[in-house]
N, C-alpha and C positions, 0 to 999 in steps of 0.2 A: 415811588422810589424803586431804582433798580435794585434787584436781588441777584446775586450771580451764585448759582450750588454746582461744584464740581463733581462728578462723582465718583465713587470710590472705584479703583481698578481690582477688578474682578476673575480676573487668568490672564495666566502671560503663556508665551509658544514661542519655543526656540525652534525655528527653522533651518536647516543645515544643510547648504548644496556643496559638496564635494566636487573637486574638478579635478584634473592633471598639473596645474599651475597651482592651486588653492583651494583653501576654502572659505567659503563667504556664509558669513552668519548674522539671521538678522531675529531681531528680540523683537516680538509684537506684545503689548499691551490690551485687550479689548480686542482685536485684532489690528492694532491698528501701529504702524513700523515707530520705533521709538529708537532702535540702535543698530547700527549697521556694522559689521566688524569681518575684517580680510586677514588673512592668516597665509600668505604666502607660502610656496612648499620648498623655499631656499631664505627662509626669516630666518633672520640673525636680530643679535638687540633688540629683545623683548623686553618688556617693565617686568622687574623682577627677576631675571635672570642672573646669576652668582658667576662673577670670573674672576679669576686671580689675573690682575694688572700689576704695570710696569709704572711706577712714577719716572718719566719722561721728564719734565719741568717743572719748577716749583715758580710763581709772578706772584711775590711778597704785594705787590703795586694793587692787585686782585685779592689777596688772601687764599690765592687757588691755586689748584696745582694742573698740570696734562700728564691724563693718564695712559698709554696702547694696553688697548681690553682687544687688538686685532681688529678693528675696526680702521677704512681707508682716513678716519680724521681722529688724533687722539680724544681721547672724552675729555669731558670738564670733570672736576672734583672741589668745590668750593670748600672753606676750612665750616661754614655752619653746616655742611653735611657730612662732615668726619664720624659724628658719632661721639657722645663723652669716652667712648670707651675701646678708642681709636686703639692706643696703646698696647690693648688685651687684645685686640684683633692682630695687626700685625705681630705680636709677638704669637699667638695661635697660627696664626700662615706659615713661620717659618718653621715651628713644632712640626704641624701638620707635614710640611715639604719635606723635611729631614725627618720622618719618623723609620725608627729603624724596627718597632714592635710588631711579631704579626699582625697583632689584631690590631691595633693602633692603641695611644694612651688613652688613659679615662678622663673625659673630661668634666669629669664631677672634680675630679683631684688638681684640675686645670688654676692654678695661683692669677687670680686677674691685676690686674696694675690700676697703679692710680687713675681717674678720669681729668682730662683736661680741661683747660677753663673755658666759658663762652665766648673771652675777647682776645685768645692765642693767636699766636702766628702760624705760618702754614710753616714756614723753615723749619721752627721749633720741634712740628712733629714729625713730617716727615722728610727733615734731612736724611742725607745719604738715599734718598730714592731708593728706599724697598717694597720688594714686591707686598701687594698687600690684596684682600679680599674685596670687591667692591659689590655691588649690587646695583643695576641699570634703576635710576630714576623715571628717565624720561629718555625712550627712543629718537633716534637720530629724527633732526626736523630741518628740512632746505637742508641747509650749506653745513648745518652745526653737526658737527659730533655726540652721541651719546652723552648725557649727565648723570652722572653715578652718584652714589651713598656709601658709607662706610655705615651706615643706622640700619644691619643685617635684622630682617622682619622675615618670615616664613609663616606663611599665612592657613590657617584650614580652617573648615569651615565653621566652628563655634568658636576657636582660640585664634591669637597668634603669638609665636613664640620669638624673641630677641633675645639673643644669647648673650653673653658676658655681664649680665645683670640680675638682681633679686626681686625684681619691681613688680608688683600684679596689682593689672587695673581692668577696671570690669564699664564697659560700655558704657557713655550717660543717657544712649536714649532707652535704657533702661530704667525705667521710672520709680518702677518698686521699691524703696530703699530696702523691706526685707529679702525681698529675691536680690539684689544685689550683695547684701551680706553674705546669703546662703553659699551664691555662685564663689565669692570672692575667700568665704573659707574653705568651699569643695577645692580650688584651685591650687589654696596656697597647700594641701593636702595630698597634692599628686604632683605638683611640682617640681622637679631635678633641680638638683643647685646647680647652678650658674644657668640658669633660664629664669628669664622675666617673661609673664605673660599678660597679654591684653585677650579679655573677654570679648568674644563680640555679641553684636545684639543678638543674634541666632540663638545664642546661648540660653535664650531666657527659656526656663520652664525644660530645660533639658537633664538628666540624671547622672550621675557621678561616672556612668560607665560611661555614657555618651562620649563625654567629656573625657575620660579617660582615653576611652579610645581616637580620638582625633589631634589627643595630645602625643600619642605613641605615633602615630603613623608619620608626624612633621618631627619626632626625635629620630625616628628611622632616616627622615631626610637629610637631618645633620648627621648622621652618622656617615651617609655618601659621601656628604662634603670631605669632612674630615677624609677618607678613602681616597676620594679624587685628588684630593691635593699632594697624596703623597707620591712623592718623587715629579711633578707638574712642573712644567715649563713655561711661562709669562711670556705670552698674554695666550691664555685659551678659557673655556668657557668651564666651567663648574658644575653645574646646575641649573637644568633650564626652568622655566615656570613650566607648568601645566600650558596643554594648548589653549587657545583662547574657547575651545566649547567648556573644558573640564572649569575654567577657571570663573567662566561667567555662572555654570552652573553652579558652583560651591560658594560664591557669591550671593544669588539671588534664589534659590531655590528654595520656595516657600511652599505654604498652602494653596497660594494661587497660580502655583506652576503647574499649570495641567495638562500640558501636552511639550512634547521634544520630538520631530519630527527630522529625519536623517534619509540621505537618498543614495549612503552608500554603504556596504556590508561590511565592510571592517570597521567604518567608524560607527556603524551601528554597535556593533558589538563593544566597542570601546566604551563610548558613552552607556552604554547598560550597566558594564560592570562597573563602571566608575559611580553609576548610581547606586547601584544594588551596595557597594560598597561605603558610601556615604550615608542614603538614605533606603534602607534595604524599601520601605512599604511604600516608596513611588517608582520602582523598579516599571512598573506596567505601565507610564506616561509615554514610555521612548517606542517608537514606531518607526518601521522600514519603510518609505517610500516607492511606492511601486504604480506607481500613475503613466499609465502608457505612453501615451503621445508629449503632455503636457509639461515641462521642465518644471521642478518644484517651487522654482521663485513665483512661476506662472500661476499656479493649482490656487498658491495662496495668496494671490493679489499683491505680492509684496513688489514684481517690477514696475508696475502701475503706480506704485505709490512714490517709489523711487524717480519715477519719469516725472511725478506732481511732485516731491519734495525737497526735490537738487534744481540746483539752477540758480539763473539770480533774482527770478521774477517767483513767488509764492502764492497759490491764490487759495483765498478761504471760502467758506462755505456758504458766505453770506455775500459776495462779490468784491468786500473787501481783500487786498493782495502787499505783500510785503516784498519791499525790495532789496537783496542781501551783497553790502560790497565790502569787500577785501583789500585794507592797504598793509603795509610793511607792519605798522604802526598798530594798529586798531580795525575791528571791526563794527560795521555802521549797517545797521535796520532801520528801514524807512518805514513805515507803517502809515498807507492810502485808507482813505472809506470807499473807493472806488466808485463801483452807478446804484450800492443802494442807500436809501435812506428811509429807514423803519419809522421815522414819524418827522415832523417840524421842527421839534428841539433841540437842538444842535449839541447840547452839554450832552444828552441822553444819548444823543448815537454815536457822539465819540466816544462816552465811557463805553457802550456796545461793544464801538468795534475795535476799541482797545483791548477789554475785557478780553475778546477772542482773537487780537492777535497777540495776546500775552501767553496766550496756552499755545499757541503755535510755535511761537518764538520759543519756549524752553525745551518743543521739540524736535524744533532744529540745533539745539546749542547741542544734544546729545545726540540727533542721528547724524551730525557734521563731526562731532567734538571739536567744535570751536571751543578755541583757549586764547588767552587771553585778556583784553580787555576790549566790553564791545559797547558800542554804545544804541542806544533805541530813540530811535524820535516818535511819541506817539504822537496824537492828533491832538492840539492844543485843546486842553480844557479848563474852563478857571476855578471851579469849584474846590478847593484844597479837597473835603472828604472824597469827593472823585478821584484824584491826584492817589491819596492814602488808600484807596481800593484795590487800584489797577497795580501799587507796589506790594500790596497783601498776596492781590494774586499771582502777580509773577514769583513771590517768593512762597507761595502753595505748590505752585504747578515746578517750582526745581527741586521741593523735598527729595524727587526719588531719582534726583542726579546724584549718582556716587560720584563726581568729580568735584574737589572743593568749589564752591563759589560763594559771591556777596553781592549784592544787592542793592544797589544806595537807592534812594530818595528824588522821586521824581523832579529837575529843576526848576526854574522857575521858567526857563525856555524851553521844557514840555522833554526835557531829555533824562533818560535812564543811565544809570553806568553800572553795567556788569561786569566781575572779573569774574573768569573760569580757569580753575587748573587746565593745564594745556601737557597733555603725555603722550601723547602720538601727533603724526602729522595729521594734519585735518584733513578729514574723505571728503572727497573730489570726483563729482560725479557729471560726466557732459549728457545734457541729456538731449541734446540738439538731434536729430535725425537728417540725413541728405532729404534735399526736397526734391520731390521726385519728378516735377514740370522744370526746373532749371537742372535735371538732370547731376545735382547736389556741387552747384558752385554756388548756392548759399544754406542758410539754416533754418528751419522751420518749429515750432514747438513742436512735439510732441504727439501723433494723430488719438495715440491711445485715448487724451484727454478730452477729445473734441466733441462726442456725447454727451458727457459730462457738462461741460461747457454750454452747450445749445439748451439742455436741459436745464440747466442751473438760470440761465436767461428767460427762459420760458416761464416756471417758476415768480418771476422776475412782475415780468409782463402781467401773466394770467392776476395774481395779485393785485395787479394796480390798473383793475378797470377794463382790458383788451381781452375780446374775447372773439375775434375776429382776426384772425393771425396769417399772412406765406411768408414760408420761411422759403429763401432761394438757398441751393446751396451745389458748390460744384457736383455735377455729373455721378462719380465716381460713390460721391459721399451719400445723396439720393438715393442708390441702388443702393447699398445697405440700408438704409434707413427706410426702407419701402418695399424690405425683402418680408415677404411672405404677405397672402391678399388678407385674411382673418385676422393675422397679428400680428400687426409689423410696428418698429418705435412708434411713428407717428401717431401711429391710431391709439396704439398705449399712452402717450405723450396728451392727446387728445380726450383718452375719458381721465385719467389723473388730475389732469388742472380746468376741467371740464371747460373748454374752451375748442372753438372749433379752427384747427388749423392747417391751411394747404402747402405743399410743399412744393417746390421748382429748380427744375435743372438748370444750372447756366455752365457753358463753355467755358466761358472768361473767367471765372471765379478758380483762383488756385484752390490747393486739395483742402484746407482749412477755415477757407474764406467762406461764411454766411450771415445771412442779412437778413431783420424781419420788415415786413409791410404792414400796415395797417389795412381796414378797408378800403378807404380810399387809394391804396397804391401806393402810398406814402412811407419812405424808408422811417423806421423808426430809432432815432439814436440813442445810444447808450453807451 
C-alpha cells in the first residue's frame, strides 16, 4: 500500500530585490519559491487601497453600477458588494467632505442608518450617483477595470476592523472554544463603537495589550481617512495598503519566519522598523544584503527556480512533467508519467506520480496566482480509494494558499476541477532564452536547467541496470562539464551513481542537445 507523508514546513525567507522600476518579492518555503509578487514603482490599484469614487452609471440589467476611482477604465461595483451598510458609508463620505471641525467629528457619536436588503436594487441605493468610499477588490485584469467594495475591512495583524458596525468575530481556525471566548470578550472590551471586529488566527495565545495595540494603530488609520476626505475631490485615492513586503509580512509572519533578507538600504530600514513595530522579538531576522558580484535572486537560487517554474512545460523530480495552458475561459493541467516507471503496476505509479504532481500543481496555482477555474487531468487510475487520496492531497498541499479555493472530486474521466480566487493578473514569466547557434531566431529552454536534467537521467539509467554509460554532448557543454582534471561533474556524476561514464564532444549537437550510449554504442532512448 502506498503511504504519502508530506512534511510539515519548517522556515519561510522573504527575499527582497529592490530595482529602479520595482521591486520583486519572492516567499520561499524550505527554500523552495512558493510566491512571487512585483510591486511596481508607478502601481496604482492595489487590493485594498480606499478611494473616494464617482458613480458614473448605474445597469439596473447587472444590479451594478461604474464607478471613476481615476483609473483609464471605470471600475465595477456590483450591488452584493455594496456592503449592508452602504447607507452609513455614503452618508460618512459626504460628513467626512464637508467637515468644517478642526479636528474632524467623532465618530463614536457618528448616527449609522439602516442596512439594506440582500435582494435591492442598485437604483434604489445609489440613485443620484454620489460620491461614495470604495475599497479596490480586485486589481485591474486584461481589458477590465478595477472591482471595488463598499465592505470597507482594514486589516492588522491579529484584528480586522470594519467600521459602521457592532459585530465581533473571532477566527474559526481557532479551535479552542475557550481561547475563543477569552479573545472574543478581550475584544468586545477594547472595542470603539461603531467598529466591528474579526479576530484573526494570529490572535491566538496573544495578550490584551497585544491586541490593543494593533487595534490603535488601524483606528489611527481610520482617522486619516476621515482627514483625507475632507475637502477631496472624486476620484482620487484615500489610503493606500501597506507595500506588498509590509503586507505579506503582517500576514504571514510566524515562528517559522526566520530570515527577511533585503538588497537595498532604505527598504532595509523600513522593513526593520515596520518589524520591530509589529513584532519587536524578530526585529534581528531582517538582514542587508551585501553579496558582491552575485544579484540576490541569484545568491538564493530563486532565478533558477523561476527559469524551472514558468513556462508551459513543468518537470518534476521524478521525470514526470506537467503541461500548463491558458484559455479565456479556464485553465487546463495535463499531467504526464513521462520515461519513469518505479515498478510494473500501473494503479501504483499513477497514484505516484499523481501524488507528486498534486504538490506541484498547488505550487504553481500560488507562484502564478492562477484564478479562476482550472481543470487537472491526472493519469487515469481506477481504484476509487486512489481517486480519494490524490483529492486529500491536493486539498493538503492548498491549506496554506490564502487565496479562497475548492476542490471538487476527482471525475470519472480522471479530471479535477479547481476554482481559485483570482485578485491580481496572473504573473507571467517567459522563460525562453535566444539560442545562441541560430543566433536567437528561435527559443531554447533554459541552459540553467540542463545539468540538472543530464543528471536527473543518469539517475535514471544508473538505477535500471547500466552501468556502462557516453554521454555525447555539444562542445561547449563538455568543457564545463570536464572543467577541472580531480573534480570535475562527470567524475562526481561517476562515483555517485557508481557507474562508469565517458563523455563526448559533438559539433552537430546544439547547445542543449545530449544523448547517452550504451556499450555497445547504441543510443539509448528515453
Amino acid at each position: 500500500m502506498y503511504l504519502y507523508f508530506k512534511v510539515a514546513i519548517v522556515n519561510k525567507e522573504l527575499i527582497i530585490n529592490a530595482a529602479p522600476t520595482g521591486v520583486e518579492i519572492a516567499l520561499l518555503e524550505d527554500k523552495q519559491l512558493v510566491e512571487l509578487h512585483n510591486e511596481s514603482a508607478n502601481m496604482h490599484f492595489a487590493v485594498g487601497d480606499l478611494y473616494l469614487g464617482k458613480v458614473k452609471k448605474l445597469i439596473p440589467g447587472l444590479n451594478a453600477a461604474f464607478v471613476d476611482v481615476g483609473f483609464e477604465k471605470d471600475a465595477f461595483l456590483h450591488y452584493t458588494d455594496l456592503s449592508p451598510y452602504v447607507k452609513s458609508i455614503i452618508k460618512y463620505t459626504q460628513m467626512a467632505m464637508n467637515d468644517k471641525t478642526p479636528n474632524g467629528f467623532d465618530f463614536a457619536k457618528f448616527q449609522t442608518e439602516p442596512e439594506i436588503v440582500k435582494s435591492g436594487k442598485i437604483n434604489e441605493v445609489l440613485n443620484g450617483k454620489p460620491n461614495v468610499l470604495v475599497q479596490i477588490l480586485k486589481e485591474p485584469i486584461a481589458a477590465k477595470g478595477p472591482r471595488l467594495s463598499c465592505e470597507i475591512s482594514l486589516p492588522g495583524r491579529f484584528v480586522v476592523v470594519t467600521p459602521f458596525n457592532e459585530i465581533v468575530a473571532v477566527s474559526k481556525k481557532i479551535h479552542s472554544s475557550e481561547e475563543r471566548k477569552r479573545l472574543h470578550k478581550i475584544v468586545e472590551a477594547i472595542r470603539p463603537k461603531n467598529f466591528g471586529i474579526i479576530v484573526r488566527t494570529a490572535a491566538e495565545g496573544k495578550s490584551t495589550a497585544e491586541l490593543h495595540q494593533d487595534l490603535l494603530a488601524i483606528i489611527d488609520n481610520w482617522k486619516s481617512i476621515q482627514a483625507n476626505l475632507k475637502g477631496a475631490v472624486a476620484p482620487i485615492r484615500i489610503l493606500s495598503e501597506e507595500t506588498k513586503t509590509t503586507s505579506i509580512l503582517r500576514d504571514l509572519l510566524s515562528a517559522d519566519f526566520n530570515k527577511v533578507v533585503v538588497n537595498d538600504k532604505s527598504l532595509f530600514t523600513v522593513t526593520q522598523n515596520y518589524i520591530q513595530r509589529i513584532a519587536p522579538d524578530k526585529t534581528d531576522i531582517v538582514s542587508l544584503y551585501q553579496g558582491g558580484g552575485l544579484p540576490i535572486f541569484d545568491q538564493y537560487g530563486i532565478t533558477k527556480q523561476v527559469k524551472a517554474s514558468f513556462g508551459k512545460t513543468v518537470n518534476l523530480p521524478s521525470g514526470a512533467y506537467l503541461i500548463i495552458e491558458h484559455t479565456e475561459a479556464l485553465h487546463v493541467i495535463d499531467v504526464n508519467s513521462g520515461y519513469k516507471s518505479v515498478s510494473n503496476n500501473q494503479e501504483e505509479n499513477a497514484l505516484q506520480t499523481n501524488m507528486e504532481a498534486a504538490e506541484e500543481i498547488s505550487r504553481q496555482l500560488r507562484l502564478r496566482d492562477i484564478g479562476g477555474i482550472i481543470v487537472v487531468d491526472f493519469i487515469d487510475m481506477k481504484l476509487p480509494d486512489n481517486k480519494r487520496k490524490v483529492q486529500e492531497a491536493m486539498e493538503g498541499f492548498m491549506k496554506p494558499d490564502r487565496a479562497k479555493h475548492s476542490v471538487l472530486p476527482i471525475s470519472k474521466f480522471g479530471l479535477m476541477q479547481i476554482t481559485r480566487q483570482r485578485m491580481r493578473p496572473e504573473v507571467n514569466i517567459n522563460t525562453s532564452e535566444s539560442c545562441p547557434v541560430c543566433n536567437g531566431s528561435g527559443k531554447i529552454t533554459s541552459t540553467l536547467l540542463l545539468e540538472d536534467e543530464i543528471e536527473k537521467r543518469l539517475y535514471y539509467l544508473s538505477s535500471h541496470a547500466h552501468k556502462n554509460l557516453t554521454l555525447t554532448v555539444n562542445p561547449i557543454v563538455y568543457s564545463h562539464l570536464t572543467k577541472g582534471f580531480f573534480s570535475n561533474i562527470v567524475k562526481r556524476w561517476s562515483k555517485k551513481f557508481k557507474t562508469k561514464i565517458k563523455i563526448k564532444e559533438n559539433t552537430n549537437y546544439h547547445i542543449i542537445e545530449f544523448k547517452f550510449f550504451n556499450e555497445h554504442e547504441e543510443e539509448i532512448k528515453l
